[in-house]
C-alpha positions as CSV (number, residue, x, y, z in Angstrom):
1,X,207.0,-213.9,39.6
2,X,209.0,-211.9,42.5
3,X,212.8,-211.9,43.1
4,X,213.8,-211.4,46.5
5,X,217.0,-209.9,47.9
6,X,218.5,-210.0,51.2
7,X,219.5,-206.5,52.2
8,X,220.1,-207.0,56.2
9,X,223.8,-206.5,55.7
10,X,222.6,-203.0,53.9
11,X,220.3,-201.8,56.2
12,X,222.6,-202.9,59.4
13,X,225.3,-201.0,57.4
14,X,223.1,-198.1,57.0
15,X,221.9,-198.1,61.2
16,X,225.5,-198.3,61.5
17,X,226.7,-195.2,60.1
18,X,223.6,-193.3,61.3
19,X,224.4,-194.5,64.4
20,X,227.9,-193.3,63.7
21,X,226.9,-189.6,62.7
22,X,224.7,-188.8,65.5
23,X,227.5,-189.7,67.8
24,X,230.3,-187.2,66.0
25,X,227.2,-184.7,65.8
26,X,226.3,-184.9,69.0
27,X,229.9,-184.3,70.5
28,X,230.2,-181.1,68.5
29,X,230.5,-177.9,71.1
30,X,227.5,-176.5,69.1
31,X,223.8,-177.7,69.5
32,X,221.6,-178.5,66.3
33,X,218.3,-178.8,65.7
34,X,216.7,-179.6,62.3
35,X,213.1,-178.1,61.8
36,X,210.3,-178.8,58.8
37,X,209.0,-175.9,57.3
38,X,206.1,-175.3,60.2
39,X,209.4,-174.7,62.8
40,X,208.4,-178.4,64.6
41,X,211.5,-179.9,65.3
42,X,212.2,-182.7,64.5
43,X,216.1,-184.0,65.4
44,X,218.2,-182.2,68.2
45,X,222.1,-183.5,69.1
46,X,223.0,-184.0,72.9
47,X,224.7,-180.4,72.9
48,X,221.3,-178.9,72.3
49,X,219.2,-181.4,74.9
50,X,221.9,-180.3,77.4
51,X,221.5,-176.7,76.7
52,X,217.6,-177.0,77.1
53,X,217.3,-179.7,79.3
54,X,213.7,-179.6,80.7
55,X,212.1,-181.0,78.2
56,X,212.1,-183.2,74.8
57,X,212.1,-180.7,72.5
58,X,211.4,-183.0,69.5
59,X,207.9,-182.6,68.4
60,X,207.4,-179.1,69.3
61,X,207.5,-175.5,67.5
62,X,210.7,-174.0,68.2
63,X,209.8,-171.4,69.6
64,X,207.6,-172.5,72.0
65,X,210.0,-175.0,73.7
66,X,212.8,-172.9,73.8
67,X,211.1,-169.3,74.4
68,X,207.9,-170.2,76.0
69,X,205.8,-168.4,72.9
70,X,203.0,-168.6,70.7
71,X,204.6,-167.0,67.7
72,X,208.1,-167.2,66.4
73,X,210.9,-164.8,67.6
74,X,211.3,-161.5,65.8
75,X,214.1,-161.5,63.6
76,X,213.8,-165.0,63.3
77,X,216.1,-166.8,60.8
78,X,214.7,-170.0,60.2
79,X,211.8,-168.0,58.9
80,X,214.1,-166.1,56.8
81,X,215.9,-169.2,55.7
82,X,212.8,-171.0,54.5
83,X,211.4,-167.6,52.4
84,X,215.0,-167.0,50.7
85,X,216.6,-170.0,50.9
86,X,219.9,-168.1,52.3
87,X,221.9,-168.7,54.9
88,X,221.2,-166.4,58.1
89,X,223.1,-165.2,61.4
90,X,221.4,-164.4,64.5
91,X,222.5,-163.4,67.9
92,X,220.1,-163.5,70.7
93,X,219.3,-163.3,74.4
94,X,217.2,-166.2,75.2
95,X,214.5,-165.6,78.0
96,X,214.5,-169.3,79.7
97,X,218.2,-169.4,80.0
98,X,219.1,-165.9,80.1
99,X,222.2,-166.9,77.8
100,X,223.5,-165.7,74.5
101,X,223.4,-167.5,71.3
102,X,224.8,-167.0,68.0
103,X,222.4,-169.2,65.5
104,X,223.0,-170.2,62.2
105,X,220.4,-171.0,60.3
106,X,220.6,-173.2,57.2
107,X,218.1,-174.5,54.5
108,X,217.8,-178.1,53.6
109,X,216.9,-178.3,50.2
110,X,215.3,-181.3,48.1
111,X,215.8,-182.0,44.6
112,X,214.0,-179.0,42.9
113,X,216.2,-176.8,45.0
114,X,212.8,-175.7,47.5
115,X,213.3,-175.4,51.1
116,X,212.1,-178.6,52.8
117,X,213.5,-178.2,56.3
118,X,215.8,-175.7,58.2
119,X,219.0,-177.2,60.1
120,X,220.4,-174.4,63.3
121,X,223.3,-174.7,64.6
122,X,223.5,-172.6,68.0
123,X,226.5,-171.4,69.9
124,X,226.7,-170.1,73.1
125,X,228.6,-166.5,72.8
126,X,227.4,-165.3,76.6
127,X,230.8,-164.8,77.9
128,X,231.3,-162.6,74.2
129,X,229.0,-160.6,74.9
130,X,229.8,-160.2,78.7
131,X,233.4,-159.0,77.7
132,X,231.6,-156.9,74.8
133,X,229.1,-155.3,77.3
134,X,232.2,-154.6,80.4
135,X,234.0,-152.9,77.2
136,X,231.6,-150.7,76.8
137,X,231.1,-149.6,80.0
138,X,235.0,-149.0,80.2
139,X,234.7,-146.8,77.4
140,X,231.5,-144.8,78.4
141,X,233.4,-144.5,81.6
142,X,237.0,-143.1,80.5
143,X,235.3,-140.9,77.9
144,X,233.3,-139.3,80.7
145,X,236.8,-138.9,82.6
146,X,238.9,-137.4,79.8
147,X,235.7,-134.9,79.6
148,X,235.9,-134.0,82.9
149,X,239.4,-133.5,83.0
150,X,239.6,-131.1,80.1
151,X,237.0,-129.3,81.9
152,X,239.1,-129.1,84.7
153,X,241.7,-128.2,82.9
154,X,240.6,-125.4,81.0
155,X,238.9,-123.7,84.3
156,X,242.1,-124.1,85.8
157,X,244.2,-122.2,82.8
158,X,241.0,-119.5,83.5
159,X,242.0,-119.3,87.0
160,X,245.6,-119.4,85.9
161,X,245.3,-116.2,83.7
162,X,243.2,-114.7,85.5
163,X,244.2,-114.5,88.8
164,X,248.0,-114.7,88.3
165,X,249.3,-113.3,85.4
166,X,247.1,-110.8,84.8
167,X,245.1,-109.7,87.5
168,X,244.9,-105.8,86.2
169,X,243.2,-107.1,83.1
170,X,238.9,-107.4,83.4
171,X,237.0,-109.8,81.9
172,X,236.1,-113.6,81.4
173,X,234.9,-114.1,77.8
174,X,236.3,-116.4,75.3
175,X,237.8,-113.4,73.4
176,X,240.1,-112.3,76.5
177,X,240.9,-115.6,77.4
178,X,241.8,-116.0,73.9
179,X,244.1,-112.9,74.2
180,X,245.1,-113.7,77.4
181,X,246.4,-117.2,75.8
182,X,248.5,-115.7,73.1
183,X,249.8,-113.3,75.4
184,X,251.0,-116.4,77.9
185,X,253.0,-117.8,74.2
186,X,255.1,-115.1,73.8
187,X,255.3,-113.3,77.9
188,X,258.8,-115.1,78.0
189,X,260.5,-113.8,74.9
190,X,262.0,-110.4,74.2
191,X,259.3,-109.8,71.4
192,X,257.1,-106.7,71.7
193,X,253.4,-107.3,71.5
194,X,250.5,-105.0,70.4
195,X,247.0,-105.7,71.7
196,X,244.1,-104.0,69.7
197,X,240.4,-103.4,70.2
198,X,238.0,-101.0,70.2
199,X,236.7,-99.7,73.3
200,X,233.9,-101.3,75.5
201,X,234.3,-104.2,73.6
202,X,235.2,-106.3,76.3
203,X,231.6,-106.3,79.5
204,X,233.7,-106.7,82.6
């Protein structure tokens, strides 16, 4: 004996909301791809087919449709999803689109709680890191100016001392100009001052 059920309604209810959910998934501003535990994906949205848009990259190991390699990237956090079942961050330059990325790698799990299949969402941070890198730069850049100008400066006070102020007195080391310093504090004040060394300790 067999019972039979009509389940078209169901299964035209179920295409529906698929249908439904890889429309809101695709429109997202970050691609996705969902890998098995090999790294052969299997489902990409539109955001990801538009970011890599030579080929289908369904079918293929990760890393060799979006990298063009034989192994998987180093660092690579769907591999360090599937060992620890943790979430992981990545950001990386890729070498076919010469963009950064910032992916997010996220295990799937099944009912024991194992790692079936990795989901990775990607986001495109080039413009990030641009700003990030001309920051940089900016700050290399000023730091090497305020250097330079406290050089400046101090060989300025040198010549300052030196050939100004106290053009009787001989020498250029960091003692005298030390002397020479204290001396420039207190050369507009009524205060006596006392300057004390022993002879010869100064090489001209």
């Amino acid at each position: 004996m067999s019972i039979g059920e009509d389940v078209t309604d169901v299964q035209q209810a179920l295409a529906d909301e698929k249908a439904r959910m890889d429309v809101v998934l695709s429109n997202l501003n970050t691609g996705l791809a969902l890998m098995d535990k090999d790294l052969t994906v299997v489902w990409v949205n539109e955001k990801t087919r538009l970011a890599f848009p030579w080929d289908d990259p369904v079918g293929k190991k990760c890393f060799a449709f979006a990298e063009n390699s034989s192994k998987p990237c180093e660092g690579c956090g769907a591999l360090r999803t599937l060992k620890k079942g943790e979430i992981h961050e990545t950001e990386r330059l890729n070498s076919k689109t010469n963009r950064w990325y910032l992916i997010i790698s996220m295990p799937v799990k099944d009912a024991t709680g194992s790692v079936v299949q990795v989901l990775e969402s990607s986001t495109d941070i080039t413009e990030r890191k641009e700003l990030e890198t001309a920051r940089d730069q900016a700050m290399q850049e000023i730091e090497a100016l305020k250097n330079q100008l406290e050089e400046e400066n101090l060989q300025l006070k040198e010549e300052l001392l030196l050939n100004k102020d106290f053009k009787e007195i001989v020498g250029r080391s960091n003692a005298i100009l030390y002397v020479l310093e204290r001396i420039k504090q207190v050369a507009e004040t009524d205060a006596t001052v006392l300057i004390q060394g022993k002879p010869g300790w100064e090489k001209s």
